[in-house]
Backbone as numpy.savetxt, mean C-alpha at the origin, in Angstrom:
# Nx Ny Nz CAx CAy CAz Cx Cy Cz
16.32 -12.42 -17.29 15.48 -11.22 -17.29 16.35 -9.97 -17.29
15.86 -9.15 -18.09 17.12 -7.71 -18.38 15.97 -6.65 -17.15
15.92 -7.25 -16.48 15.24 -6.05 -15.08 15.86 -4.75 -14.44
15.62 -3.56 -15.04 16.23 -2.42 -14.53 15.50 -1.58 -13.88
13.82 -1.80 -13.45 13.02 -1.19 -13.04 12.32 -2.24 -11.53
12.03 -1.87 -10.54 11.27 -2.44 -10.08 10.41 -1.33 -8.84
8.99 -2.05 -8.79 7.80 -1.42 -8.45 7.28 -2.04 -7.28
7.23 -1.44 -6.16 6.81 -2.12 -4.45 5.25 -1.73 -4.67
4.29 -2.56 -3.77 3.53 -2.48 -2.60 4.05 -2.25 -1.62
2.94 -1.27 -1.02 3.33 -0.88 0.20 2.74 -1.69 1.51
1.70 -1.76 1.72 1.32 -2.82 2.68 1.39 -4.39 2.12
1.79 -5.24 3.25 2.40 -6.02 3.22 3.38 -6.93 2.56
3.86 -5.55 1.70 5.19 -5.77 1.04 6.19 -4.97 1.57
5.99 -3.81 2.06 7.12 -2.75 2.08 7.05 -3.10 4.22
5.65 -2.54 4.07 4.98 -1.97 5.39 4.49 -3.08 6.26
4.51 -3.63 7.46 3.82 -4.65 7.75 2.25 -4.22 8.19
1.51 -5.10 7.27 0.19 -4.77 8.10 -0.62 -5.89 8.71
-1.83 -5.59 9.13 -2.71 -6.55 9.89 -4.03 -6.60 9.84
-4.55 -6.73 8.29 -6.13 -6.38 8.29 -7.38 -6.43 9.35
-6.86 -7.84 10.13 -7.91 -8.24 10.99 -7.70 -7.23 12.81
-6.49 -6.70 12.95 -6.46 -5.51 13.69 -7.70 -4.88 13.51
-7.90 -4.50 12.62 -8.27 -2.79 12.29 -9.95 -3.92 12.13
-10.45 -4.92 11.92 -11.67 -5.47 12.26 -12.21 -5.65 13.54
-10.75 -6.08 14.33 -11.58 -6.29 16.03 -11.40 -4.47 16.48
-10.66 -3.97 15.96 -10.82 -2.48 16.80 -12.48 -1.51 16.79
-12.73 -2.08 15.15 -14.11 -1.95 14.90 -15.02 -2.05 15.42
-15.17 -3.93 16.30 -16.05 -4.51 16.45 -16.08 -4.13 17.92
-14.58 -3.63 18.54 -14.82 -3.65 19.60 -15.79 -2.21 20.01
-15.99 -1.30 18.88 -16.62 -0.15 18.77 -17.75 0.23 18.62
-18.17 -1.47 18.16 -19.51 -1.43 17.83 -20.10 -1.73 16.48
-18.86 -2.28 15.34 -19.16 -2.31 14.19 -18.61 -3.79 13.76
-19.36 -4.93 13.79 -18.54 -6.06 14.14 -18.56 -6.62 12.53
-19.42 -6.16 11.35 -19.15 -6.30 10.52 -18.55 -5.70 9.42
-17.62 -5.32 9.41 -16.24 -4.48 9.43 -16.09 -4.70 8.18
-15.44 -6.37 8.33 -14.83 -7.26 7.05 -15.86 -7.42 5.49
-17.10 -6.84 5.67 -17.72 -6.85 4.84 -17.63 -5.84 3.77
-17.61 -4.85 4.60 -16.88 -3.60 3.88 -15.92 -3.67 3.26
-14.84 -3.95 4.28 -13.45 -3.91 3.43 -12.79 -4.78 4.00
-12.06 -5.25 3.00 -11.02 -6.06 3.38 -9.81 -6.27 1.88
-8.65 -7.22 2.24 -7.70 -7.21 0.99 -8.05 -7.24 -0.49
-9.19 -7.97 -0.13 -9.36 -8.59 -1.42 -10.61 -7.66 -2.89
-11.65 -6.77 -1.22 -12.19 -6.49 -1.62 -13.17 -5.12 -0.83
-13.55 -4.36 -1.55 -14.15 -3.28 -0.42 -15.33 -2.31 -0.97
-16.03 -1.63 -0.33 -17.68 -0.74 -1.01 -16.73 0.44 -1.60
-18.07 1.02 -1.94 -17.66 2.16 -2.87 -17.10 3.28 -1.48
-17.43 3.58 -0.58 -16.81 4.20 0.44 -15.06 4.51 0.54
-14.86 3.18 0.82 -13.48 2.97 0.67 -12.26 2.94 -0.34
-13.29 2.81 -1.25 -12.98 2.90 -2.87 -12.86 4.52 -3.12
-13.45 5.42 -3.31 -13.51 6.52 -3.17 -12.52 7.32 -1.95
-12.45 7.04 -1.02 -11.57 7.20 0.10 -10.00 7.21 -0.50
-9.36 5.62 -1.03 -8.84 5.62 -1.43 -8.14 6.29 -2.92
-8.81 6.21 -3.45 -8.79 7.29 -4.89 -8.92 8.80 -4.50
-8.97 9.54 -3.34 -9.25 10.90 -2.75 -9.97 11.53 -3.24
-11.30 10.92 -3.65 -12.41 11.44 -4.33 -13.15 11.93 -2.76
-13.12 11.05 -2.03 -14.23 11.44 -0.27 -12.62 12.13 0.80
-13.36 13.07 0.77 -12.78 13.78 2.15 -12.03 12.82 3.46
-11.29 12.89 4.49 -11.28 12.67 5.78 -12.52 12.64 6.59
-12.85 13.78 6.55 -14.10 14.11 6.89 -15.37 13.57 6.38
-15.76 13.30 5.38 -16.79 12.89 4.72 -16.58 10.79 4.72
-15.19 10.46 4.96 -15.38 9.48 5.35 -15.78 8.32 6.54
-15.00 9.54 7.63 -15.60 9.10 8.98 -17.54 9.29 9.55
-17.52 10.42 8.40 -19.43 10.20 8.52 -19.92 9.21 7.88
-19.70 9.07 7.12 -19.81 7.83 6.28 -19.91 6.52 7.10
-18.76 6.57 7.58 -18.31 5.39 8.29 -19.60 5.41 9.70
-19.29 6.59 10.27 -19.76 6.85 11.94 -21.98 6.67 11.38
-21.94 6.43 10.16 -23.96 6.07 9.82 -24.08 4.54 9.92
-22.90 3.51 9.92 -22.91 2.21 10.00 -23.62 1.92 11.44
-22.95 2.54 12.27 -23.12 2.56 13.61 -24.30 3.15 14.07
-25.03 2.27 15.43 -26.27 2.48 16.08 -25.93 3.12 17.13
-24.82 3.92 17.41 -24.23 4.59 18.75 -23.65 5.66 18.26
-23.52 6.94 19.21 -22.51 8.09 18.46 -20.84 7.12 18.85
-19.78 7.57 17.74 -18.34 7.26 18.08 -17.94 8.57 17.86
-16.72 8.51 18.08 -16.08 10.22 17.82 -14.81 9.74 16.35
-14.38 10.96 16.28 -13.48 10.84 15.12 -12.33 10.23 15.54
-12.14 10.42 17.05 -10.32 9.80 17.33 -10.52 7.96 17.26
-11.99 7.94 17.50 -12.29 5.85 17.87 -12.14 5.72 16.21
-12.69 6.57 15.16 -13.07 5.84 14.01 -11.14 5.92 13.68
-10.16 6.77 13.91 -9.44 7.32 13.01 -8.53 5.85 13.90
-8.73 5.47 15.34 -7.69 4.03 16.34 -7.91 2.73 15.85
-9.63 2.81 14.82 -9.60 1.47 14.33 -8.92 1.87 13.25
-9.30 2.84 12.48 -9.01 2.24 11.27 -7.46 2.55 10.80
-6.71 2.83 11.70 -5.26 2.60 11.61 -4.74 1.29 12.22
-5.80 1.06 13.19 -4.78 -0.28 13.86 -4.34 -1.63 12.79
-4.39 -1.41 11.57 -4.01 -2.33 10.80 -2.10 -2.13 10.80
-1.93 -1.00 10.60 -0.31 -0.44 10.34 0.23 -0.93 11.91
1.55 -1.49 11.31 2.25 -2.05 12.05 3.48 -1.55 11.45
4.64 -1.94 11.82 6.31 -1.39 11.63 6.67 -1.65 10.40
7.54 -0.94 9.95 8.34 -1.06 8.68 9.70 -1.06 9.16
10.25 -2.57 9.03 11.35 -3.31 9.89 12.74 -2.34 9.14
14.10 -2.08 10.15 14.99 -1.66 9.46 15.63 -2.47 8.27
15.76 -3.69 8.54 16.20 -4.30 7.56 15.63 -4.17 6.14
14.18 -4.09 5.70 13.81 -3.67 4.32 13.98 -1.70 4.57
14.46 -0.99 5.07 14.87 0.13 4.58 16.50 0.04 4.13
17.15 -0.84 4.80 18.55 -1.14 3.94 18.46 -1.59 2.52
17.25 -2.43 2.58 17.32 -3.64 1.39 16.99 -2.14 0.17
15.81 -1.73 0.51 15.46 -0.71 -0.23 16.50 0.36 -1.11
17.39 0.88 -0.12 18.56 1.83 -0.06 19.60 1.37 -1.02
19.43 0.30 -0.57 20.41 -0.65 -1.57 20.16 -0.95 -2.88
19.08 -1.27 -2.82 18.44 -1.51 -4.33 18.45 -0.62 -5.31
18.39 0.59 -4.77 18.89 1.92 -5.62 19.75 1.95 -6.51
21.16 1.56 -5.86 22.53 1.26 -6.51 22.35 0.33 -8.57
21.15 -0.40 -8.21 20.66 -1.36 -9.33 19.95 -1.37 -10.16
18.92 -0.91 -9.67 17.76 -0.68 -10.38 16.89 0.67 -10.01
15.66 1.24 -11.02 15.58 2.18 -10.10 14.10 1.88 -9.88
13.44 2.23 -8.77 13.03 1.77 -7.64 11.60 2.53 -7.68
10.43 2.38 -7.18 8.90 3.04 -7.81 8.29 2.34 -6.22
7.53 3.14 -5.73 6.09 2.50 -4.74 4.67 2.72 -5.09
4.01 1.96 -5.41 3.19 2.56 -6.32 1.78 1.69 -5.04
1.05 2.29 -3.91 0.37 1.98 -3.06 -1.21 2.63 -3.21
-2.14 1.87 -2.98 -3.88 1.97 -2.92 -3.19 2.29 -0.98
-3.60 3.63 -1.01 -3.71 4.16 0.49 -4.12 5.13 0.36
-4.49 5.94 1.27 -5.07 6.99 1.92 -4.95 8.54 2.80
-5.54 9.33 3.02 -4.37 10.45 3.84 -4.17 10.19 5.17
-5.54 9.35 5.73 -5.35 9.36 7.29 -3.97 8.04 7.40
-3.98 7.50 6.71 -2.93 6.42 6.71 -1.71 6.58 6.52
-1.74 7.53 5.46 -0.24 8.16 5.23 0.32 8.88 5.86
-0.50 10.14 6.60 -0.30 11.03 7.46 0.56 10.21 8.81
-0.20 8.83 9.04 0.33 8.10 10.37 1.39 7.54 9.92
1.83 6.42 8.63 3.02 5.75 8.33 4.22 6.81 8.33
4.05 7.82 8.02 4.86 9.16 7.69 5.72 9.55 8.93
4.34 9.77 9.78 4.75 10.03 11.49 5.70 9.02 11.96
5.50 7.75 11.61 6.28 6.67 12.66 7.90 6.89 12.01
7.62 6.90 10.30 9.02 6.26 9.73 9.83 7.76 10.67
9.02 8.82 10.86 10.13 10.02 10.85 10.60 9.83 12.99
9.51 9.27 13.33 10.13 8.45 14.28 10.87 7.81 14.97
11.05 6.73 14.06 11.53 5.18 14.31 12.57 5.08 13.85
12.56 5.89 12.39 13.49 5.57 11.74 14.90 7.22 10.87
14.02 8.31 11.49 14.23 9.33 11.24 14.61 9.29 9.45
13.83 9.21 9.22 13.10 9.27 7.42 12.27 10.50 7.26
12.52 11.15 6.49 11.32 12.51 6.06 9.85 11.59 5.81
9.88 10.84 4.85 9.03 10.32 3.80 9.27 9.03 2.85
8.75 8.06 2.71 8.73 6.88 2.03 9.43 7.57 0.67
8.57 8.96 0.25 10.19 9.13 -0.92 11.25 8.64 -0.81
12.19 8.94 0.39 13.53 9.16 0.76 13.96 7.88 -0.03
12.90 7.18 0.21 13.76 5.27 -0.13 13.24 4.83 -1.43
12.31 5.54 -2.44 12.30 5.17 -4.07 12.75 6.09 -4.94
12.97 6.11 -6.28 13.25 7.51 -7.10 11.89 8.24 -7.12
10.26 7.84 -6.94 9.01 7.99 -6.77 8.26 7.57 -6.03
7.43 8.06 -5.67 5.87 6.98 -4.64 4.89 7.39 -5.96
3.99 6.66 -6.14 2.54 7.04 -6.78 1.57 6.63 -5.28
0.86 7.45 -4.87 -0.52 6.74 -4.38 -1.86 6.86 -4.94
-2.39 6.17 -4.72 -3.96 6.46 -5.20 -4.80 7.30 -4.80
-4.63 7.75 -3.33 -5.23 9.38 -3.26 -4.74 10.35 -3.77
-3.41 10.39 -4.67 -3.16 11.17 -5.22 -3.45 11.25 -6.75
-3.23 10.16 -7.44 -3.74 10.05 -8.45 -5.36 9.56 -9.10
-6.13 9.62 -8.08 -7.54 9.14 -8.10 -7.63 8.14 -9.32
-7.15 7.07 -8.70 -7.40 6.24 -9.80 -6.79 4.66 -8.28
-6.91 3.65 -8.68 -6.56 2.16 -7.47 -5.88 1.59 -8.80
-5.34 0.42 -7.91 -4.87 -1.04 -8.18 -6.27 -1.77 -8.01
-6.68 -2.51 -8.97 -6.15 -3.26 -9.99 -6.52 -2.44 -11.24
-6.93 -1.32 -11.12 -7.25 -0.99 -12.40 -6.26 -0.92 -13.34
-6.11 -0.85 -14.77 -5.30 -0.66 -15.58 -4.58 0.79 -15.65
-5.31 1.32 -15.35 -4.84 3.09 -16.13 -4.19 3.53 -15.06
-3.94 2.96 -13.91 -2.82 3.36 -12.64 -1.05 2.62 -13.23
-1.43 1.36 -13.56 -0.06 1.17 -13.53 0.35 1.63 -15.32
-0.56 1.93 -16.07 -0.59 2.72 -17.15 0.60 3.99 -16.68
-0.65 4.52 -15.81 0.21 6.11 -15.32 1.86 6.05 -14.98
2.14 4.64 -14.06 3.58 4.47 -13.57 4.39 4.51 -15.02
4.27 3.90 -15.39 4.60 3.04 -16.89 4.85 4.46 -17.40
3.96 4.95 -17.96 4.51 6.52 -18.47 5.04 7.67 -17.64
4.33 7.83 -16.63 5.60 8.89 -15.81 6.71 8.70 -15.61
7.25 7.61 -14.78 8.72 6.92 -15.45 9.42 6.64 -16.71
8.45 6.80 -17.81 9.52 6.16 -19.07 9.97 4.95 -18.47
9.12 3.55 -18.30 9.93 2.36 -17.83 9.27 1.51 -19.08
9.58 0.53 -19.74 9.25 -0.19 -20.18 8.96 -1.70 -19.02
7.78 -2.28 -19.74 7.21 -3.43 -18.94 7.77 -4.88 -18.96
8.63 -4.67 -20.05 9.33 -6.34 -20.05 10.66 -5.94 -19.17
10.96 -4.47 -19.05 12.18 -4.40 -17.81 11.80 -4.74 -16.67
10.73 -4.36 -16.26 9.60 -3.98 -15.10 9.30 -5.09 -14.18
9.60 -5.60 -12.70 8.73 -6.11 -11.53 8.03 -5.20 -10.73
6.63 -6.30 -10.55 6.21 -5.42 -9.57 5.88 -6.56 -8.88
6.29 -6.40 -7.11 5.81 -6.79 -6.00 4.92 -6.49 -5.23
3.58 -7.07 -5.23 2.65 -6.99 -4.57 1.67 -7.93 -3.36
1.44 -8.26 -2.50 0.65 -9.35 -1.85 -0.86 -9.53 -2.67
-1.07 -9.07 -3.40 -2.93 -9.15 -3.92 -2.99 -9.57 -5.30
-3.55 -10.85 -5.47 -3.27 -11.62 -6.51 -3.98 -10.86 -7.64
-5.21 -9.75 -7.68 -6.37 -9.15 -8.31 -5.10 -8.10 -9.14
-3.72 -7.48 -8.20 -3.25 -6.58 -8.39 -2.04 -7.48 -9.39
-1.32 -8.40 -9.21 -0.67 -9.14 -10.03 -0.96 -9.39 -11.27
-2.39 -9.90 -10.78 -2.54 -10.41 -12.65 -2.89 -9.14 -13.41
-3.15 -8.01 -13.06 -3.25 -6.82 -13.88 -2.23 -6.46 -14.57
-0.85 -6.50 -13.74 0.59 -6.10 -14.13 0.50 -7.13 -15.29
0.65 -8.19 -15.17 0.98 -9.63 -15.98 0.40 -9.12 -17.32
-0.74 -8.83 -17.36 -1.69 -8.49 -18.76 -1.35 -7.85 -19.15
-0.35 -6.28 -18.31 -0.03 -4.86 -19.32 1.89 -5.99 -19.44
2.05 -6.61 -19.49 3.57 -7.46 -20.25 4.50 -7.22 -18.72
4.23 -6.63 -17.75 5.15 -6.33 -16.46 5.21 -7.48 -15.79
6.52 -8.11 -15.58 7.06 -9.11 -14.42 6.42 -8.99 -13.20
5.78 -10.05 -12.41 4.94 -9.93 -11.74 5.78 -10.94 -10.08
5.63 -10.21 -9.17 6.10 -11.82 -8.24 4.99 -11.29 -7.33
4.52 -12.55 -6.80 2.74 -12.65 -5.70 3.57 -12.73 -4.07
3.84 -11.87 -3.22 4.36 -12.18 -2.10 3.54 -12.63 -1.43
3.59 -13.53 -0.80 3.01 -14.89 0.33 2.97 -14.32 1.46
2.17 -14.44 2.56 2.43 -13.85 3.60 3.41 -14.82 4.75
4.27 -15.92 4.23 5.22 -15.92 4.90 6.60 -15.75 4.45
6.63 -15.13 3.55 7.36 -14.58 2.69 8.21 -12.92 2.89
9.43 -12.29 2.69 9.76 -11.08 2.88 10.43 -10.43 1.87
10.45 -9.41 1.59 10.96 -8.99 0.51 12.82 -9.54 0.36
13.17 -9.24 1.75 14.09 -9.89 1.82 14.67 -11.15 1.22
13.62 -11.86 1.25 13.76 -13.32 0.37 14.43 -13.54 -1.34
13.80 -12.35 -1.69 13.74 -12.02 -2.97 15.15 -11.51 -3.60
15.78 -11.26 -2.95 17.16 -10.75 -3.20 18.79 -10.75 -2.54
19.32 -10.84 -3.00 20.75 -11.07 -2.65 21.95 -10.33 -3.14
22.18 -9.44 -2.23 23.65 -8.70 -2.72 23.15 -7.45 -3.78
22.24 -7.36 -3.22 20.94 -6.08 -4.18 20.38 -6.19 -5.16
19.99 -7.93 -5.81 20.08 -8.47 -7.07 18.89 -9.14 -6.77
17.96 -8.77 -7.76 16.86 -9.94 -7.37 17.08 -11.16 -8.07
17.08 -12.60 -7.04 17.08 -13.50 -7.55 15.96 -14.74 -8.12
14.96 -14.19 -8.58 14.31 -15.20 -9.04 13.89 -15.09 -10.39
């Protein structure tokens, strides 16, 4: 493979997450069918919109806070629906850093502002990072570009704002809906497993598979 480009997910590729967190934080709130709404695989137009930054912050937690037969406040809706985000280990910010040297490097993530606003906070934290920039030549997100994964015309957009061609091109993702999209526009595709790490994938800054 002549691979000079490669393209991350951000949750549970880059980022560790925990879907079913952010379900019991719900339920413990009062909203026990959570997973119906949303989840990896699949989610309402709410969240869909949310994600694409078509619905407000604001207009989502009302949204959200009409499910419910009780008043909640904005800080309960904003504790569930982060408790999915979990750490972004040092070792994949080396791997990342490194990978630079090789290839050049794209995050192309279905997220959100209240989400980003928080991953943002920790890395500058934890890890004293400005911004998930710091560690690709680009980020694309989908609240910024109102458009998701799996649709076509997102990784369309990568594809041309980069100037990358797709037979150079991997993209790593956990969501099989989001894989086989890449696969169809001609882009190298690898399905990360959830016992699986990006780490796995490479050696000496070289991806080996």
């Amino acid at each position: 493979m002549n691979l000079k480009n490669i393209i991350f997910d951000l949750g549970g590729v880059v980022l560790n997450i925990n879907y079913q967190l952010t379900e019991i934080a719900f339920s413990k709130i009062g909203l026990p069918n959570f997973s119906e709404l949303y989840s990896q695989a699949k989610q309402n137009f709410l969240f869909d919109g949310f994600e694409k930054g078509l619905i407000s912050p604001e207009e989502f937690r009302k949204e959200l806070k009409a499910s419910f037969n009780h008043t909640v406040s904005d800080e309960e809706i904003d504790f569930a629906w982060n408790s999915m985000l979990l750490d972004l280990p040092k070792e994949r910010i080396i791997l990342l850093e490194n990978l630079k040297s090789n290839y050049r490097t794209f995050l192309l993530s279905n997220s959100n502002i209240i989400h980003y606003k928080v991953y943002t906070k920790n890395l500058r934290k934890e890890h004293q990072i400005s911004s998930l920039a710091d560690l690709f030549e680009k980020e694309f997100f989908s609240f910024n570009l109102h458009m998701r994964k799996p649709d076509e015309e997102i990784f369309l957009h990568v594809l041309n704002d980069a100037s990358i061609i797709p037979a150079e091109t991997l993209f790593i993702d956990d969501s099989i809906q989001h894989i086989e999209t890449a696969k169809k526009l001609g882009i190298k595709a690898y399905l990360l497993e959830k016992k699986e790490s990006i780490l796995d994938l490479f050696e000496n800054g070289k991806y080996i598979y």
